[in-house]
Structures are given as structure tokens and as C-alpha cells.
FIDREN-884875 format. One record per residue (C-alpha): x, y, z. Coordinates in Angstrom, 3 decimals. Last residue first. Example, Ala and Ser with C-alpha at 12.3 -4.5 7.8 and 13.67 -1.06 7.14 Angstrom:
2
ATOM        c1        c2        c3
ATOM    13.670    -1.060     7.140
ATOM    12.300    -4.500     7.800
% end
This chain:
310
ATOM        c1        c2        c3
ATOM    73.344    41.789   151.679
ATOM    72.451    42.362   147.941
ATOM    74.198    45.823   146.297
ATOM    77.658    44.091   146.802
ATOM    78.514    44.200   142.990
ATOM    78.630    40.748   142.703
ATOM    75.550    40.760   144.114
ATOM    73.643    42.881   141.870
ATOM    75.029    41.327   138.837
ATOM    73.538    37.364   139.998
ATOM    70.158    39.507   141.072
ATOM    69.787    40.762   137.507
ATOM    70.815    37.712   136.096
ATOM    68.168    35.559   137.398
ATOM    65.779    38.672   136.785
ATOM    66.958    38.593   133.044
ATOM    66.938    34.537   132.592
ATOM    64.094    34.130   134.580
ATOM    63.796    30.449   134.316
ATOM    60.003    28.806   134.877
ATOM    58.710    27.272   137.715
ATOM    54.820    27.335   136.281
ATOM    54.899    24.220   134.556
ATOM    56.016    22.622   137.585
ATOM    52.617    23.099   139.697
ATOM    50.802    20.742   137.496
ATOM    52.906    18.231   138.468
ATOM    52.615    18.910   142.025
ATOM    54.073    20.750   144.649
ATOM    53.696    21.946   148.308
ATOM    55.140    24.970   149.657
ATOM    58.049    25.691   152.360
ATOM    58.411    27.375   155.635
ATOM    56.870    23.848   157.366
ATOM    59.791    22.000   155.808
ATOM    62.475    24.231   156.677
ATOM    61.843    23.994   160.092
ATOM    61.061    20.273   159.887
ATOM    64.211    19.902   158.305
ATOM    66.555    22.145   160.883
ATOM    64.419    20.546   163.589
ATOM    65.963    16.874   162.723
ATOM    69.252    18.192   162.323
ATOM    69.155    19.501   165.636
ATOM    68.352    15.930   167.222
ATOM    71.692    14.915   166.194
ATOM    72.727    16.287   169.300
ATOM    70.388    14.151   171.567
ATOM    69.108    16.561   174.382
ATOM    70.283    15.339   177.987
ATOM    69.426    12.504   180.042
ATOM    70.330     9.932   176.831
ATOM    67.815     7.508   174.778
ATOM    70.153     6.351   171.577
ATOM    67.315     6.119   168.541
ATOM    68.862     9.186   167.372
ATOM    71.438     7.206   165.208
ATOM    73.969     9.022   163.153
ATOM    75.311     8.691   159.806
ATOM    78.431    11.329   158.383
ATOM    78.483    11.518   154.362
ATOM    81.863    12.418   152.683
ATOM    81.774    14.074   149.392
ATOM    80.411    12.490   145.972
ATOM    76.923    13.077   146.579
ATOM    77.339    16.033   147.456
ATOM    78.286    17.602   144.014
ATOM    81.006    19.077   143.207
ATOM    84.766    20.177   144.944
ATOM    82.930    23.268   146.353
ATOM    81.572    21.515   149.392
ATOM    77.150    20.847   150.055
ATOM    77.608    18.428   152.574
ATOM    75.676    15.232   153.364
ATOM    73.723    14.574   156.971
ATOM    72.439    10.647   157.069
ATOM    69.818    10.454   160.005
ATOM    68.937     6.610   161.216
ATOM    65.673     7.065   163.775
ATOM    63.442     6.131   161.076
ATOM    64.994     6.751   157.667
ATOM    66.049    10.668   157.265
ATOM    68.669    11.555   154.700
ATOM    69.751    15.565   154.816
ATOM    71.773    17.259   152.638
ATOM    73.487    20.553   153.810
ATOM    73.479    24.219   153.520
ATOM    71.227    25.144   150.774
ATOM    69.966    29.028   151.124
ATOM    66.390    29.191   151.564
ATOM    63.803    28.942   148.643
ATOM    62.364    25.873   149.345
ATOM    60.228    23.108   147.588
ATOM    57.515    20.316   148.915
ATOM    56.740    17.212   147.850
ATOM    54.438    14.894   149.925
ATOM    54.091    11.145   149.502
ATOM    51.831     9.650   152.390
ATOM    48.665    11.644   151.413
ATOM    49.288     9.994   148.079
ATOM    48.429     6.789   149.297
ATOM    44.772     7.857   149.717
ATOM    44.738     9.534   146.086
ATOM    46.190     6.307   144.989
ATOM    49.579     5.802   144.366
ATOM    51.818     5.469   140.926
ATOM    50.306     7.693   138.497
ATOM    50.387    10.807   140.972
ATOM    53.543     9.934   142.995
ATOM    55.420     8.507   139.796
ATOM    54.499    12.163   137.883
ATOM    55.545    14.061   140.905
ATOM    59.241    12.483   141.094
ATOM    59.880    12.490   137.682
ATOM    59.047    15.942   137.232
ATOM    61.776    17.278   140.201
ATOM    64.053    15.046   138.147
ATOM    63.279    16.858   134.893
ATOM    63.276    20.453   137.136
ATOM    66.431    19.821   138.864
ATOM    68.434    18.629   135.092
ATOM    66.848    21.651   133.363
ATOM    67.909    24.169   136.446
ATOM    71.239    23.219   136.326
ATOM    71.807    23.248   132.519
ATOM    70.288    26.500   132.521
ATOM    73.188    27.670   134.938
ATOM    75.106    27.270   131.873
ATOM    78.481    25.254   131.241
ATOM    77.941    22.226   134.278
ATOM    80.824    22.100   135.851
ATOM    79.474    20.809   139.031
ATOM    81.479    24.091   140.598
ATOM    80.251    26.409   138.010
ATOM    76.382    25.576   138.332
ATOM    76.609    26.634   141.940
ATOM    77.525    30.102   141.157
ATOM    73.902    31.676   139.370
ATOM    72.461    27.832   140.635
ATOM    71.931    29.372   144.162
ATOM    69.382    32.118   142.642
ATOM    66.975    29.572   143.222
ATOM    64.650    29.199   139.887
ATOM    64.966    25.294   140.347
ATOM    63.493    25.554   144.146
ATOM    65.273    23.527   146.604
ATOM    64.429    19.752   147.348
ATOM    62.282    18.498   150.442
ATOM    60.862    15.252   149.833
ATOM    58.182    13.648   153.270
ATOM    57.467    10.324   152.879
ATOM    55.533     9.069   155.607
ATOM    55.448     5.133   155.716
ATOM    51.923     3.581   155.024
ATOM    53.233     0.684   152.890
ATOM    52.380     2.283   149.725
ATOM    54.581     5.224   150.789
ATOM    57.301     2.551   151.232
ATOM    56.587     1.006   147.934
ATOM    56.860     4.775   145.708
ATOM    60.086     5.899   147.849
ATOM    61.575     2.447   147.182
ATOM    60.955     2.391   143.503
ATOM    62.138     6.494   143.327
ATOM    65.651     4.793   144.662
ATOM    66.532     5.406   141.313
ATOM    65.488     8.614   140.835
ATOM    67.505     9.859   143.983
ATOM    70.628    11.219   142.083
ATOM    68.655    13.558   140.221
ATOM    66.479    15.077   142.810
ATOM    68.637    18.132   143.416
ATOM    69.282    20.594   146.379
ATOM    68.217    18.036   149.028
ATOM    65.960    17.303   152.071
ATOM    64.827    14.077   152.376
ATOM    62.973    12.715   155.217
ATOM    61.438     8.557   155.707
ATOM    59.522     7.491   157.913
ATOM    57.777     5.112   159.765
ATOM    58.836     1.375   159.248
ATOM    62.062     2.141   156.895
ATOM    63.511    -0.906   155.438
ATOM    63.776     0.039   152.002
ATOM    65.303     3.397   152.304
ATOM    68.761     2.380   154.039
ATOM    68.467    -1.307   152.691
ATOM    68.362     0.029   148.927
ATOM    70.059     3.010   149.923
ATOM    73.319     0.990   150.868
ATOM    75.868     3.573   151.437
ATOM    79.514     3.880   149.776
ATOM    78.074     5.720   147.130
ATOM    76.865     8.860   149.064
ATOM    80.540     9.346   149.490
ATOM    83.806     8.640   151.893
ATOM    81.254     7.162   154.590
ATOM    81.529     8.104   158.099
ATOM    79.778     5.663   160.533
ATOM    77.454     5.428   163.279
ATOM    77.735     8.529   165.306
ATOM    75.374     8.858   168.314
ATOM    77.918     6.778   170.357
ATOM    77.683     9.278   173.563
ATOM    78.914    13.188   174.551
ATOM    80.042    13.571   170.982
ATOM    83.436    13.298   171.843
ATOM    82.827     9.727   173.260
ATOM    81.456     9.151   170.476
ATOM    83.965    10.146   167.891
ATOM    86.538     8.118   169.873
ATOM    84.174     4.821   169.730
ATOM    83.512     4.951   166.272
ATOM    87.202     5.967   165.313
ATOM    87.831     2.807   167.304
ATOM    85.058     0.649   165.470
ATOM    86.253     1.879   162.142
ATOM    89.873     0.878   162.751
ATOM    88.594    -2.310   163.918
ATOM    86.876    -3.150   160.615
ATOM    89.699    -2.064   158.669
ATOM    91.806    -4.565   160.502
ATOM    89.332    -6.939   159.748
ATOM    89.159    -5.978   156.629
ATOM    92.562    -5.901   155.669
ATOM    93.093    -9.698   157.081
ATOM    90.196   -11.175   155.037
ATOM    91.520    -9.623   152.242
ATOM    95.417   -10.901   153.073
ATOM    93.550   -14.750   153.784
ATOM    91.706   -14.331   150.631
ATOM    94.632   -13.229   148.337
ATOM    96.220   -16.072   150.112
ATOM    93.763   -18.811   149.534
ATOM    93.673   -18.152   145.645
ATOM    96.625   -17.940   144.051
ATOM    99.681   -18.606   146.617
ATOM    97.460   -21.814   147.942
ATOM    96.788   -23.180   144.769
ATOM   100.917   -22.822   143.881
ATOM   101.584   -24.528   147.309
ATOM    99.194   -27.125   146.574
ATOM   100.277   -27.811   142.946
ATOM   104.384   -27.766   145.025
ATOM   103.248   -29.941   147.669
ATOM   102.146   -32.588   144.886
ATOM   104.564   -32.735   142.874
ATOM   107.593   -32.722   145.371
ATOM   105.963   -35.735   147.728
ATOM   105.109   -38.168   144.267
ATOM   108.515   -37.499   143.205
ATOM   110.112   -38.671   146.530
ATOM   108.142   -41.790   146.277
ATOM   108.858   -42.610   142.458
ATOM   113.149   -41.814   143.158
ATOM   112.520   -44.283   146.423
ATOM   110.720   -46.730   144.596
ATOM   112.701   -47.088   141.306
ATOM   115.765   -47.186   143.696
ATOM   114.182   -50.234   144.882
ATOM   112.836   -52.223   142.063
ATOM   116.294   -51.526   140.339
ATOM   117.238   -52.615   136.207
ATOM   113.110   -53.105   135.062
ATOM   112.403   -50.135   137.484
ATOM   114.994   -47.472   135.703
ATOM   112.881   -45.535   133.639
ATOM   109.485   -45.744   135.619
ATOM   111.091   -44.235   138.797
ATOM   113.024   -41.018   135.931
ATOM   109.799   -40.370   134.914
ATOM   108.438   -39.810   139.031
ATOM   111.433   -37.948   139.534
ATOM   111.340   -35.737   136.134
ATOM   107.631   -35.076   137.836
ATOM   108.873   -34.062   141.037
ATOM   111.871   -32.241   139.582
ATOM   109.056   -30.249   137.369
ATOM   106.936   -29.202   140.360
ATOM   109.795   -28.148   142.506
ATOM   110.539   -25.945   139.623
ATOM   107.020   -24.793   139.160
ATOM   107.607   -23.634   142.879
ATOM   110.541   -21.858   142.604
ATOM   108.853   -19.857   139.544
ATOM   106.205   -19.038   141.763
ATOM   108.082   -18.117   144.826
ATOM   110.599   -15.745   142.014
ATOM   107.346   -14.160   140.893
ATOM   106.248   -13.088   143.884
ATOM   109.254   -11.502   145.422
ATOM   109.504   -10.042   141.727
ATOM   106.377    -8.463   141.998
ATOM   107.054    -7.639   145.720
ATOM   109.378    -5.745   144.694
ATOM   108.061    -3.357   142.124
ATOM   104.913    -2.911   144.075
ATOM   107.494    -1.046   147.007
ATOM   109.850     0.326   144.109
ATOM   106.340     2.352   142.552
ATOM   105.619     2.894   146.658
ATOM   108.994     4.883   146.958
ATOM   108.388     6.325   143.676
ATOM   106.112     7.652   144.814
ATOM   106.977     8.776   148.133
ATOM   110.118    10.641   146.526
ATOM   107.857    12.647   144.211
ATOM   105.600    13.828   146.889
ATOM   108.624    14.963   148.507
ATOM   109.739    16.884   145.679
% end
């Protein structure tokens, strides 16, 4: 009920302003018309008063144009002026929460929170990397078209390291529900064409010397988060049952910050090498050979539902 009444609370809010609006247009269009029925009016009655012809053309000429610049000014420059004004109070919102989270971090090692993966520049995020760039994910998909990036910055000498989970995980036997995909199948086809993608660039597109710089490697631990390394810039994703990650909040910290004690993003970089060095390298010949179990797949999927699997 409550919900209700806010509603329609903000439905009479809009509805107002509307009309607020509307009524300072119309009042201005009037103010336009008197100043032009003036400015008739001066031409009608100069040959009988050169004066009064004056005054009425003088007065016209002031309504006509104040009211084209007050109409101008209600279309474009204030829809500016009330953008400009959200985002600067946006802006300082984000700075505070910036500053608050740091300070409970210990220092500002947070950067920013972003709403979803979408929000973030990749292009610039990827692209500008000098060193190195980490991924560690459950799913290539989403990443094929920053694939470009990957491909140039490996050219460039920067370490890619790609760490995605293994297509025949038994993670897709409930995963697969929550991104609504109908099979668990469906999962594993859409990991393994991306996790293709991916190998076939790094082979066609580098030299064997590039290559060195462009590792792929798979896991078969259970996926707890996503993990974006550029430099010293860390993006950490989570993996939520509303969908996919991608389209859940994203937290981005900086672990170029030099402090006396142990940076606390620093964990998330020894959570990916951990998982990194437990893991196995892959290549296109290599994903042939990651095929779908469907009886063993189901086998363990039964067997834990019926608590036989710690």
C-alpha cells in the first residue's frame, strides 16, 4: 500500500510540473503574440500618429523578443543548466561516499562503485594498460569484444594473463537456472564458443613470440567472484543469484596507494595468482577435448542433492 501511495505521489509530482511547464510556455507565446499584434497595430496607425505609432512599435519590439529568448532559454539552456546541476551534485555525492568508504577501509583504496559492468569504460580500462592485464571469470562471452584490446595490448608487450572456469564445471548443474538459460547445455555451448574465440584470435592473431604474452588458462574451483586486473586498477564483480555478473554492481580499487601496512585489495590479487598457478593451460586444440558428460554431469548434480557430496 505504501508503495502504491509513493507512486502515485511521484505520477502527481511529473503531473505537475507538466502543467507548471506548459502554462510558462503558453504565457510566453502569449507575450510573443501581444508583441507582434503591437508591432502590427505601430504600422496601422502611423499615417494618423507618428508618436503613438512609436511607442505601441517600441513596446512590441521589447515583448517579442524577450519572450523567443525566454522560450530558447526554457528549451534548451535549462535542461542543460538542471543536467549540469544533477551531475555535479552527483559528482559530490560520489566523492563523499568515496571519502567515507575510505576512511573505513583504513585509506582511499576504493575508487568507485559502479551499478554494472556496463557503467565502466573497458575500452580505456583495458586499452591503456602498460604492464598487465588479469582476468579471472566464469564466462568469456561478455569479453569478446574487448578481444581487440586483449590482442593489441599483448602485441604491445603487456602480460595477458585469462582465467575462466572450466565448461564441464559442475557449477553450470544450478547456475544455468539463474541466467535462465533452459539446459545446462546451453551454458556450457555459449562458455566453450567464447572460450574458442579467444584461443583462435591468440593463435592467428600473434606471433609465436607474442603469444608468450597471451596465456589462457582454466579452473575447476568453485567461482566466487570476477576479477578485472589493469595495472595497479583491480575491478572485483560478484557472482549473485539475480544473473549474470555483469549486470550486478562492480566495486574498483587502486593498489597503486603505498601505505605502512598491507594494502587490502592486495588479497584479491593473491586470490588470482593462487588460482592461476592451480590451473592448466589451453589451446585450441585443447578444446576439442572439454566435452559434456551428460551422465557423470548428472550423476554428481543427483548426488548432491541428495547430500552424498560434502
Amino acid at each position: 500500500m505504501k508503495h502504491n501511495n509513493i507512486s502515485k505521489s511521484n505520477g502527481n509530482g511529473n503531473s505537475h510540473e507538466k502543467i507548471t511547464r506548459l502554462r510558462t510556455i503558453a504565457s510566453l507565446l502569449g507575450i510573443f503574440s501581444i508583441g507582434v499584434i503591437l508591432t502590427i497595430l505601430s504600422l496601422i496607425i502611423k499615417p494618423y500618429s507618428e508618436l503613438w505609432s512609436t511607442m505601441i512599435r517600441d513596446i512590441g519590439f521589447i515583448f517579442s523578443p524577450v519572450a523567443v529568448i525566454a522560450l530558447l532559454y526554457q528549451h534548451f539552456a535549462e535542461r542543460d543548466h538542471i543536467y549540469y546541476l544533477a551531475k555535479s551534485i552527483s559528482n559530490d555525492v560520489l566523492k563523499e561516499m568515496h571519502h567515507k568508504l575510505g576512511e573505513n577501509l583504513g585509506n582511499n583504496e576504493i575508487v568507485t562503485i559502479y551499478p554494472t559492468r556496463h557503467a565502466i569504460n573497458f575500452n580505456i580500462f583495458l586499452g591503456t594498460s602498460k604492464n598487465r592485464i588479469y582476468i579471472l571469470t566464469t564466462n568469456l562471452q561478455s569479453l569478446e569484444m574487448y578481444l581487440g584490446i586483449l590482442i593489441d595490448r599483448a602485441r604491445q608487450g603487456v602480460s595477458i594473463k585469462i582465467l575462466t572456469l572450466n565448461p564441464t564445471h559442475d557449477f553450470l548443474r544450478k547456475r544455468f537456472r539463474e541466467l535462465t538459460f533452459k539446459k545446462a547445455k546451453f551454458f556450457y555451448d555459449e562458455m566453450v564458443t567464447s572460450l574458442r574465440h579467444f584461443c583462435s584470435a591468440k593463435e592467428h592473431q600473434l606471433t609465436p613470440e607474442q603469444q608468450k604474452n597471451f596465456v589462457i588458462k582454466i579452473h575447476d574451483s568453485p567461482p566466487t567472484m570476477m576479477l578485472f586486473i589493469s595495472d595497479e586498477n583491480i575491478l572485483m564483480g560478484f557472482i549473485l543469484q539475480q544473473g549474470r555478473a555483469r549486470d550486478q554492481m562492480h566495486v574498483e580499487f587502486d593498489c597503486s596507494v603505498q601505505f605502512e601496512r598491507k594494502k587490502h585489495c592486495q588479497c584479491l590479487v593473491e586470490h588470482f595468482d593462487l588460482l592461476w598457478n592451480r590451473s592448466h593451460e589451453i589451446t585450441e586444440d585443447d578444446i576439442d577435448n572439454i566435452i559434456w558428460d551428460e551422465k557423470k554431469l548428472d550423476k554428481l548434480y543427483h548426488d548432491e542433492e541428495k547430500g552424498t557430496i560434502c
